[in-house]
Structures are given as C-alpha cells and as structure tokens.
N, CA, C and O atoms as CSV, one atom per row, in Angstrom:
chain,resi,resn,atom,element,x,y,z
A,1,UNK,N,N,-66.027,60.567,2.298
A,1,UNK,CA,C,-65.693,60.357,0.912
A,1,UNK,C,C,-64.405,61.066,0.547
A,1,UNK,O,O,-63.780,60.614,-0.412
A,2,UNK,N,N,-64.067,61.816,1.006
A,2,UNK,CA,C,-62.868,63.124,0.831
A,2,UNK,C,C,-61.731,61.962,1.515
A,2,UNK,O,O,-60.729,61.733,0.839
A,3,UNK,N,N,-61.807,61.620,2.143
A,3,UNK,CA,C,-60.520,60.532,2.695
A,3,UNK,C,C,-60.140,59.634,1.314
A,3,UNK,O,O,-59.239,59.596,0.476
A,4,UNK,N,N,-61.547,58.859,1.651
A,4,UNK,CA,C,-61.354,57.728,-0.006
A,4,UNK,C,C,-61.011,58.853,-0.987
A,4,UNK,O,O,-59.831,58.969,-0.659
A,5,UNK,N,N,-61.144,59.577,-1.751
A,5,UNK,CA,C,-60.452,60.151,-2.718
A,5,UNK,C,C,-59.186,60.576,-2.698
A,5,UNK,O,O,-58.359,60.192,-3.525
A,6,UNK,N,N,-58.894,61.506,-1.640
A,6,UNK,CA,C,-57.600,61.887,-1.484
A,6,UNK,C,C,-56.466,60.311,-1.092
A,6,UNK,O,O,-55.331,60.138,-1.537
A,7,UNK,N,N,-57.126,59.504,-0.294
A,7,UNK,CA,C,-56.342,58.074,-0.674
A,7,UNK,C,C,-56.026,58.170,-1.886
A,7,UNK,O,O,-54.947,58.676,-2.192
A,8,UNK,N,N,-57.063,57.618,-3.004
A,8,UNK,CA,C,-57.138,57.469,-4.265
A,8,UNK,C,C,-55.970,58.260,-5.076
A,8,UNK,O,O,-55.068,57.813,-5.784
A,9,UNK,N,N,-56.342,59.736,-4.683
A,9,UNK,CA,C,-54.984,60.250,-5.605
A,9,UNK,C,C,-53.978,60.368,-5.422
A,9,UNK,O,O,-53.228,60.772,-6.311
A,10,UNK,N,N,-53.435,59.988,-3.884
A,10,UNK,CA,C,-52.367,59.887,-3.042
A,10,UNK,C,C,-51.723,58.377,-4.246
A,10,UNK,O,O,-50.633,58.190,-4.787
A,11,UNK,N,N,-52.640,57.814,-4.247
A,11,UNK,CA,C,-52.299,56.120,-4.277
A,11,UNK,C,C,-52.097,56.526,-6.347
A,11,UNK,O,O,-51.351,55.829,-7.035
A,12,UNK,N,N,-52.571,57.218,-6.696
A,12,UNK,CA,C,-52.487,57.058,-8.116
A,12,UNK,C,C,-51.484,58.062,-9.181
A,12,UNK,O,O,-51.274,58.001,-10.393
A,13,UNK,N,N,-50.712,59.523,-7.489
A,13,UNK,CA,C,-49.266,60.038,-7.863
A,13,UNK,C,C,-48.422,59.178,-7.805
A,13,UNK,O,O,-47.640,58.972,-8.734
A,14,UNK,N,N,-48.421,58.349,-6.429
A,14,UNK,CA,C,-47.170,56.911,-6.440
A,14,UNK,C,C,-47.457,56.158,-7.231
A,14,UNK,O,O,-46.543,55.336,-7.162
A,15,UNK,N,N,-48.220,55.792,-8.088
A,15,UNK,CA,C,-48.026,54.634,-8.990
A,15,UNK,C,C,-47.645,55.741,-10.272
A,15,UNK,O,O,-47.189,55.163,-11.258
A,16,UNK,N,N,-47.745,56.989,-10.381
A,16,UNK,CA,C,-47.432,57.606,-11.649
A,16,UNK,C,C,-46.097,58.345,-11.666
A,16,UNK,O,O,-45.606,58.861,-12.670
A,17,UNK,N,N,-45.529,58.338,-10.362
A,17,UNK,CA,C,-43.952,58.676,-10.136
A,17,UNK,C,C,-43.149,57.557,-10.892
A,17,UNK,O,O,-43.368,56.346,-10.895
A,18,UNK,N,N,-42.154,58.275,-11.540
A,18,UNK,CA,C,-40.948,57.679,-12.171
A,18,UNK,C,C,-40.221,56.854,-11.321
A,18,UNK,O,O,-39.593,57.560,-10.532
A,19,UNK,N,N,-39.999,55.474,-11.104
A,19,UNK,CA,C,-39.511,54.877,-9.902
A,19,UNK,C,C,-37.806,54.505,-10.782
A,19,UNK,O,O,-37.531,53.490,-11.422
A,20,UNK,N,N,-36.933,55.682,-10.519
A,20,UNK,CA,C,-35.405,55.040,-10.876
A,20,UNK,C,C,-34.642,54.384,-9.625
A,20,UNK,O,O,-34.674,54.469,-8.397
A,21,UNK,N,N,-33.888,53.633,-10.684
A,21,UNK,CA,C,-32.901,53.290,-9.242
A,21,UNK,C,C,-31.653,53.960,-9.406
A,21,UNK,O,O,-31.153,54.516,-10.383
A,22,UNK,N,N,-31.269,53.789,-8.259
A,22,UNK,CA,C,-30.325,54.761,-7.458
A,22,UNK,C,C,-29.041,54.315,-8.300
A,22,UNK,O,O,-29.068,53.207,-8.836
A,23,UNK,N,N,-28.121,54.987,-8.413
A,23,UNK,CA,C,-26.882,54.615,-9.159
A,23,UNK,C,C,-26.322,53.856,-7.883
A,23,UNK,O,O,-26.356,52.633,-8.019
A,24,UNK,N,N,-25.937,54.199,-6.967
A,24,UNK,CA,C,-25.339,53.752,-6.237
A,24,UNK,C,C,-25.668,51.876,-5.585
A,24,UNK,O,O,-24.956,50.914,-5.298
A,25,UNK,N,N,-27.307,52.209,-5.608
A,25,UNK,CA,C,-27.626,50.666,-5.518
A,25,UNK,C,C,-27.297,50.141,-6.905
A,25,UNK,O,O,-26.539,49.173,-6.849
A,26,UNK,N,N,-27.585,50.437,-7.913
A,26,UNK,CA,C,-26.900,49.504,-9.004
A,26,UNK,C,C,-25.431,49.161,-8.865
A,26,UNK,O,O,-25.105,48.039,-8.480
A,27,UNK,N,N,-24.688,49.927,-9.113
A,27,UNK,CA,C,-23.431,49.434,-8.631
A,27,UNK,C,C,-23.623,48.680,-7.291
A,27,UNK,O,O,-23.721,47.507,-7.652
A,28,UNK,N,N,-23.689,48.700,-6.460
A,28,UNK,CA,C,-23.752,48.126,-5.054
A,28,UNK,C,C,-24.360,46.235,-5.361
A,28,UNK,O,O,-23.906,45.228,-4.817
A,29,UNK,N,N,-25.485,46.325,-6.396
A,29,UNK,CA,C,-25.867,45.106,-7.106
A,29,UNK,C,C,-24.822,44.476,-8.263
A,29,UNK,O,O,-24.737,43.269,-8.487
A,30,UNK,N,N,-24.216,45.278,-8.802
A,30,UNK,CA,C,-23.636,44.291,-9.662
A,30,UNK,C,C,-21.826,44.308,-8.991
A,30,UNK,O,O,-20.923,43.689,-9.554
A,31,UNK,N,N,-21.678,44.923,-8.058
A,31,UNK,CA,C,-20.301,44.208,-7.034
A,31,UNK,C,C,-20.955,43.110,-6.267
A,31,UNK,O,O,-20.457,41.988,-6.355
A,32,UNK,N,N,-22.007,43.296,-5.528
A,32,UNK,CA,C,-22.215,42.019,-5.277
A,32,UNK,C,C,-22.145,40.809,-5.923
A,32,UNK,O,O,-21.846,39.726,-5.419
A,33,UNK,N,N,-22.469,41.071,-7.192
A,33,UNK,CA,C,-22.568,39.651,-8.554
A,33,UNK,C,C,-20.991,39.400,-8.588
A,33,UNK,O,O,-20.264,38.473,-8.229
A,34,UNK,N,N,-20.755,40.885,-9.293
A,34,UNK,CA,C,-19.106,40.406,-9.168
A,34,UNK,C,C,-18.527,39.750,-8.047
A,34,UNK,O,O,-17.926,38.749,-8.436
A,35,UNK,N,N,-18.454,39.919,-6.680
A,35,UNK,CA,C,-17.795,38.948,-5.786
A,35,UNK,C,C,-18.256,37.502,-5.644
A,35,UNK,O,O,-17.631,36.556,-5.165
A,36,UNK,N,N,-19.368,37.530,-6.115
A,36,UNK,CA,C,-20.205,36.660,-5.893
A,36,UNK,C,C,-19.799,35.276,-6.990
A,36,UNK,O,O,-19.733,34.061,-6.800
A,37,UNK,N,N,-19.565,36.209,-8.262
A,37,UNK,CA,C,-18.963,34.663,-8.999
A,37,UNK,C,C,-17.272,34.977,-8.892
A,37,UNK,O,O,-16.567,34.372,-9.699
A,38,UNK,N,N,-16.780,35.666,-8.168
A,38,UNK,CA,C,-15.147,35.840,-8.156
A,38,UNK,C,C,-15.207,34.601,-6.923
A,38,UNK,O,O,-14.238,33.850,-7.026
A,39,UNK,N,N,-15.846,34.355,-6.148
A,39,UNK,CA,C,-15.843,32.796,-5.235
A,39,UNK,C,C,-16.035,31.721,-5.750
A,39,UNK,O,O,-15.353,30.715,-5.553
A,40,UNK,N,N,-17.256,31.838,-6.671
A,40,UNK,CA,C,-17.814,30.827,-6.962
A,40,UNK,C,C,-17.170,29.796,-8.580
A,40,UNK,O,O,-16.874,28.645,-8.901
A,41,UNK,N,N,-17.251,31.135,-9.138
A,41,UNK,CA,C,-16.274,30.250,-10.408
A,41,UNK,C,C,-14.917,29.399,-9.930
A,41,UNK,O,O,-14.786,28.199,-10.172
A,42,UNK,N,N,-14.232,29.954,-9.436
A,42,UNK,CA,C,-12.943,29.438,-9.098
A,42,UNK,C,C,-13.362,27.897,-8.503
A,42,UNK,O,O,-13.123,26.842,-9.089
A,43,UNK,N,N,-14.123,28.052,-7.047
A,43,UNK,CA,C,-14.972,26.973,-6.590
A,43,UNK,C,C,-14.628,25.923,-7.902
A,43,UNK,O,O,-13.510,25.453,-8.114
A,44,UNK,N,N,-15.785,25.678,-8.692
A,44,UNK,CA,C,-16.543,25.187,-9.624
A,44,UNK,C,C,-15.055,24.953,-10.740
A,44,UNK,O,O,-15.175,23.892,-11.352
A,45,UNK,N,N,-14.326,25.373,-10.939
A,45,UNK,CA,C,-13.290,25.467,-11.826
A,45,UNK,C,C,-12.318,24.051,-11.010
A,45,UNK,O,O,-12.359,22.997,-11.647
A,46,UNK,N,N,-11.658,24.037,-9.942
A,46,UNK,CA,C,-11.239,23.333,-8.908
A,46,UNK,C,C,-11.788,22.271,-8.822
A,46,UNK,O,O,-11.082,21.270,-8.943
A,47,UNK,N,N,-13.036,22.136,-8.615
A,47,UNK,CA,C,-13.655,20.757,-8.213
A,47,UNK,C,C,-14.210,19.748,-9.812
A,47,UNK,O,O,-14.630,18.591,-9.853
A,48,UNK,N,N,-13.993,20.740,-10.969
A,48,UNK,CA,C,-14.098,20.125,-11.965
A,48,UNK,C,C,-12.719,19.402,-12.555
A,48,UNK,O,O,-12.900,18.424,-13.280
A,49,UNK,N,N,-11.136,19.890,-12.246
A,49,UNK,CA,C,-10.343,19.301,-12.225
A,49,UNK,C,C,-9.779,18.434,-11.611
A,49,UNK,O,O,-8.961,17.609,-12.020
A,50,UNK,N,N,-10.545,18.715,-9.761
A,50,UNK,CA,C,-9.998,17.491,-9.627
A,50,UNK,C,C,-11.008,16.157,-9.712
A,50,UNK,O,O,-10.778,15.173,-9.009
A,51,UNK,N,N,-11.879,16.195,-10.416
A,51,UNK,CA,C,-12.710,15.098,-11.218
A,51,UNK,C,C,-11.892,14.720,-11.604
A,51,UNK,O,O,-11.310,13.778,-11.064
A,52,UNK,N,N,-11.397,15.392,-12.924
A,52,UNK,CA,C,-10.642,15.155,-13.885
A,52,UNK,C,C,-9.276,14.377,-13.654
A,52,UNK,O,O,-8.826,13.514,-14.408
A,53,UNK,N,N,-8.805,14.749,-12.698
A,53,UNK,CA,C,-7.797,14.323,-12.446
A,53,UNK,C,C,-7.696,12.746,-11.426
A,53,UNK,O,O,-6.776,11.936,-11.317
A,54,UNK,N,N,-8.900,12.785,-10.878
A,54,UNK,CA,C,-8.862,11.461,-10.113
A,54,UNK,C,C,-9.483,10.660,-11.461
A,54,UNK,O,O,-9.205,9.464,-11.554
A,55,UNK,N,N,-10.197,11.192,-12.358
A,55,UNK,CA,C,-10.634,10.038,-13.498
A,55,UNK,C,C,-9.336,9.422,-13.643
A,55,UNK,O,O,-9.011,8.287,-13.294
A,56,UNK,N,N,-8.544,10.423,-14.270
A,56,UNK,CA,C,-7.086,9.882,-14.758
A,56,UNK,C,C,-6.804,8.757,-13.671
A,56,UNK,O,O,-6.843,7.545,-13.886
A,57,UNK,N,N,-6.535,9.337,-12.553
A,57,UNK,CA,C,-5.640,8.344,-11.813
A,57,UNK,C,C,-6.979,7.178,-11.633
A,57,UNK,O,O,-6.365,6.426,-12.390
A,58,UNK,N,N,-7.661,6.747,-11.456
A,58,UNK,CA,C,-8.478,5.581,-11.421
A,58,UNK,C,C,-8.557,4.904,-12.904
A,58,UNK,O,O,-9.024,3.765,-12.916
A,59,UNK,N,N,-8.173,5.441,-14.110
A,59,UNK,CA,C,-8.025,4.668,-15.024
A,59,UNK,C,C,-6.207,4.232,-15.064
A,59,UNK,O,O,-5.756,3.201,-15.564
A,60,UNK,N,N,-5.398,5.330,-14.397
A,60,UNK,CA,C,-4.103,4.506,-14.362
A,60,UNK,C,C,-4.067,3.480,-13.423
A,60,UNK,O,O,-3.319,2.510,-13.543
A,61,UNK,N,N,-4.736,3.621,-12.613
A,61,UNK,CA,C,-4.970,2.543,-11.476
A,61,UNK,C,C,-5.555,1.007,-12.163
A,61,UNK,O,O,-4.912,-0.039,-12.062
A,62,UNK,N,N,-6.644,1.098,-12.736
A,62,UNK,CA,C,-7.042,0.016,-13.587
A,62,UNK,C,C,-5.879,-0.319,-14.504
A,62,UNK,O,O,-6.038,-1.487,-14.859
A,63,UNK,N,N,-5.045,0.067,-14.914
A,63,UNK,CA,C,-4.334,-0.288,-16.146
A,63,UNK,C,C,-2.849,-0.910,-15.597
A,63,UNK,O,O,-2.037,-1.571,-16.244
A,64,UNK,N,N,-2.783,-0.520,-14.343
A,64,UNK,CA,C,-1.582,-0.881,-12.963
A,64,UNK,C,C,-2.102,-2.225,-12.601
A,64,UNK,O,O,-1.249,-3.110,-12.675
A,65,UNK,N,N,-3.073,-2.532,-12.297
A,65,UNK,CA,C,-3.634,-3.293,-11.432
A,65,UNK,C,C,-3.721,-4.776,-12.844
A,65,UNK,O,O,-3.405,-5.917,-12.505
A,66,UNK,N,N,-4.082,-4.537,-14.012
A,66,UNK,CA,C,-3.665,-5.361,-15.425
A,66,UNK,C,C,-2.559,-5.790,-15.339
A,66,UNK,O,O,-2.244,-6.869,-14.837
A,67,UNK,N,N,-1.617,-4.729,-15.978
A,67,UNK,CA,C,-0.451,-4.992,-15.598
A,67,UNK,C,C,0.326,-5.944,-15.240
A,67,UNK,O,O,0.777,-6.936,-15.812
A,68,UNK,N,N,0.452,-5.359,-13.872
A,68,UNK,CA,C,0.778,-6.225,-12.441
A,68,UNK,C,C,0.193,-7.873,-12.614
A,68,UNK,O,O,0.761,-8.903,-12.251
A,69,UNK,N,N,-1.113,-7.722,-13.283
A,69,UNK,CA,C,-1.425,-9.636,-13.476
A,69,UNK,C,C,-0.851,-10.513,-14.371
A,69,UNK,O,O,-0.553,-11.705,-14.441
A,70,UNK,N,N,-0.785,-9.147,-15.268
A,70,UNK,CA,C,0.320,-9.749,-16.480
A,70,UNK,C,C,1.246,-10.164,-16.580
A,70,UNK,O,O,1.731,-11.131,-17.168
A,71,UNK,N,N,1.739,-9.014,-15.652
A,71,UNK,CA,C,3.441,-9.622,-15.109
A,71,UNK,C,C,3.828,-10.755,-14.038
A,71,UNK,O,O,4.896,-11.344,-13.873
A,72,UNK,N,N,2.542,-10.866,-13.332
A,72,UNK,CA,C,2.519,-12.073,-12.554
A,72,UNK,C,C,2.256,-13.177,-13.360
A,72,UNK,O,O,2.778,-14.248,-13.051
A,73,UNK,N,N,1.590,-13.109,-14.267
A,73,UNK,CA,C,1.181,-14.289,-15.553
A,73,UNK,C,C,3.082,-14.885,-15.933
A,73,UNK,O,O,3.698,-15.923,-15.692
A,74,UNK,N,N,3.366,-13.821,-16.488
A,74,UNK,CA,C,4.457,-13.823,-17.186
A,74,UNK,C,C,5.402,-14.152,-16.624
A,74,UNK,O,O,6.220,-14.724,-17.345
A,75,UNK,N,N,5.816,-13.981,-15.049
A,75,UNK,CA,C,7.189,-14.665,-14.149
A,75,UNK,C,C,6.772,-16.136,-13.749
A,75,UNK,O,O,7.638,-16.990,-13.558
A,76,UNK,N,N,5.392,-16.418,-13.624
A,76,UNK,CA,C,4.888,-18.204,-14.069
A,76,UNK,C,C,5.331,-18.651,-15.184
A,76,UNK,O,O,6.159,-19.552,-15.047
A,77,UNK,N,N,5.122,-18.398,-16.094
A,77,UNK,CA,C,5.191,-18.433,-17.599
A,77,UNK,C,C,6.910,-19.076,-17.304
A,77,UNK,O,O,7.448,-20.136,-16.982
A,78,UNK,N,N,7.285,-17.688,-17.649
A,78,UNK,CA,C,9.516,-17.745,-17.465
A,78,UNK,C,C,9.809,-18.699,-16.478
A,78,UNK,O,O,10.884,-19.293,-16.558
A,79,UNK,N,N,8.960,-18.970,-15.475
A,79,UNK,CA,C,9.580,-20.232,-14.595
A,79,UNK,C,C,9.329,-21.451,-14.791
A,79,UNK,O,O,10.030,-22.375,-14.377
A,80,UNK,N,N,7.839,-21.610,-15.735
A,80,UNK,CA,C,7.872,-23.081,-16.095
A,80,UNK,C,C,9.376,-23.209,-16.987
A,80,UNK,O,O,10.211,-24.110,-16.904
A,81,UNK,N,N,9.392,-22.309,-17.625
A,81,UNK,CA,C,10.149,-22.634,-18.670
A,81,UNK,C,C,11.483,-22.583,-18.736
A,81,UNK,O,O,12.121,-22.735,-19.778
A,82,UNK,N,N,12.104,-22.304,-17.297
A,82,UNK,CA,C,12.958,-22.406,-16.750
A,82,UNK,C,C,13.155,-23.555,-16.026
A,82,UNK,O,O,14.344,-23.748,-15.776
A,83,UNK,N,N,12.433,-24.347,-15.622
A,83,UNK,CA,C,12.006,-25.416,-14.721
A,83,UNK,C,C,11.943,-26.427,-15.974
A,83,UNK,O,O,12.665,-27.366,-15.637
A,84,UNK,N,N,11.454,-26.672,-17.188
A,84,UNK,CA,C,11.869,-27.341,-17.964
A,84,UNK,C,C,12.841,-27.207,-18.803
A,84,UNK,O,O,13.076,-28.050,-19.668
A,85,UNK,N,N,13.625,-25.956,-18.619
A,85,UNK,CA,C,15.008,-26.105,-19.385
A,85,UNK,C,C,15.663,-27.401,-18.558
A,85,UNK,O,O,15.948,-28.548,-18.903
A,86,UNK,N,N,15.770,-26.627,-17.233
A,86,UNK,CA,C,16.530,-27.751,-16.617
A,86,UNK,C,C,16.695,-28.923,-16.081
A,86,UNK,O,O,17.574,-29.486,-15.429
A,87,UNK,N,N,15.169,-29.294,-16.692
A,87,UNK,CA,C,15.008,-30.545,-16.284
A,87,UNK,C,C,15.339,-31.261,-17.842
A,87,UNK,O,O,15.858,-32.373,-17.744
A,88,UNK,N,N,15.141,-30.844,-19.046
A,88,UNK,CA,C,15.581,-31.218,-20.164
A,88,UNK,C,C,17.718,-30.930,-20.173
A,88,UNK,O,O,18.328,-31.344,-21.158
A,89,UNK,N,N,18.050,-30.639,-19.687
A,89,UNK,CA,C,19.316,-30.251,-19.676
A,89,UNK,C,C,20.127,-31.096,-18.935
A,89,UNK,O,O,21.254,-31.503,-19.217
A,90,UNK,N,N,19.280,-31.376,-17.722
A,90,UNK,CA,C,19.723,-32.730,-16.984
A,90,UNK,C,C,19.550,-34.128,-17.536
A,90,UNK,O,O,20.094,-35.195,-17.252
A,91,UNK,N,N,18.414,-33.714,-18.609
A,91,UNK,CA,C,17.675,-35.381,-18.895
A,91,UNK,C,C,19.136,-35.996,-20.292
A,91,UNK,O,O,19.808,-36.995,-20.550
A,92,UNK,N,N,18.925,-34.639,-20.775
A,92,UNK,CA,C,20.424,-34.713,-22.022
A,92,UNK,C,C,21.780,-34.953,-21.314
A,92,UNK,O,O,22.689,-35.733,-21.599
A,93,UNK,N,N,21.694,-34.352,-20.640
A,93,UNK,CA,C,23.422,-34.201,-19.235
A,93,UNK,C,C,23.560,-36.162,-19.549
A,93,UNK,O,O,24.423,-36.802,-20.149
A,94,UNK,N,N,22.506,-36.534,-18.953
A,94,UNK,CA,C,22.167,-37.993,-18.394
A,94,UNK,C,C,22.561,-38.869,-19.464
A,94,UNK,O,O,23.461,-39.707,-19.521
A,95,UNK,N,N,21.349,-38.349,-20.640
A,95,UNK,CA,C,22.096,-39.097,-22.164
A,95,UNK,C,C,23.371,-38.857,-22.711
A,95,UNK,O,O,24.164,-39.684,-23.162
A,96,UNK,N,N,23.461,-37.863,-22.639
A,96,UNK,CA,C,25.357,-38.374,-22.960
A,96,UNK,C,C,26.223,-39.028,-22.654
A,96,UNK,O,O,27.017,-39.664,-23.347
A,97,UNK,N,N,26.088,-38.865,-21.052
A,97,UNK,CA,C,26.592,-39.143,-20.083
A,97,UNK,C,C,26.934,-41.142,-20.240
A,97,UNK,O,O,27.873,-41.743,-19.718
A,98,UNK,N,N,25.884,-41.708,-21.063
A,98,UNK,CA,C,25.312,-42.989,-20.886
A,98,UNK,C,C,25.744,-43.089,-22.222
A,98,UNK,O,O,25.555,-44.128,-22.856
C-alpha cells in the first residue's frame, strides 16, 4: 500500500507543480512562426499575381483574337467595295466612251 500512496503523491506534486515555459522555447516557437510565414506569405503573394496577371492577358487575348475577325471582316468589306468601284468606273469609262 505504501508504494500506491507514495505513487499517488509523487503523481499529485507533478500535477500541482507550476508547469512554465521556458523563455527560450517561446522565442524558439515564435521564430519558427516568423520564418515560417517569411516563406510562405511571399509564396502566396506571387502566385496570387500571377493569376492576376494571366487573367489580364487571357482577356487581352480574347479581345485580340475579336479584333483580328473584325479586321478580317473589314479588309472583305474594303475589297468588295473596291471591286465595285471599279467595276462601276469601267461600266461609266464605257458609257461615255459610247
């Protein structure tokens, strides 16, 4: 019985000891944090711009790619209408001509 007790009060000074922590492990814990987001923010900072930045270029890309049809629309366009100037220019050439 003297075992089990002296356990007992063995077991019931350590639970009644003041448990501090060490200065040194605290600091030692919050440099770790600190390095820890001195990697990681930057990380995370970087890969959110270049989101950002390929958004951009995939909406200039869409707006290039318009464009470009437009302007292909538009040199059809100027050539019919080039193609009937001169076929009206010849057709008048002809009527005068007569």
């Amino acid at each position: 019985m003297s075992d089990k007790k002296r356990l007992l009060e063995d077991w019931d000074k350590e639970q009644n000891k003041e448990q501090n922590i060490e200065f040194k492990f605290l600091m030692l814990v919050y440099l770790t944090m600190l390095v820890a987001f001195l990697i990681i923010l930057p990380k995370i900072y970087i890969k959110n711009q270049i989101y950002y930045i390929s958004r951009d270029i995939s909406k200039l890309h869409s707006q290039y790619e318009v464009l470009s049809e437009e302007n292909r629309i538009l040199k059809q366009k100027l050539e019919s209408i080039r193609f009937k100037n001169q076929v009206l220019d010849s057709v008048f050439i002809e009527i005068e001509e007569k």
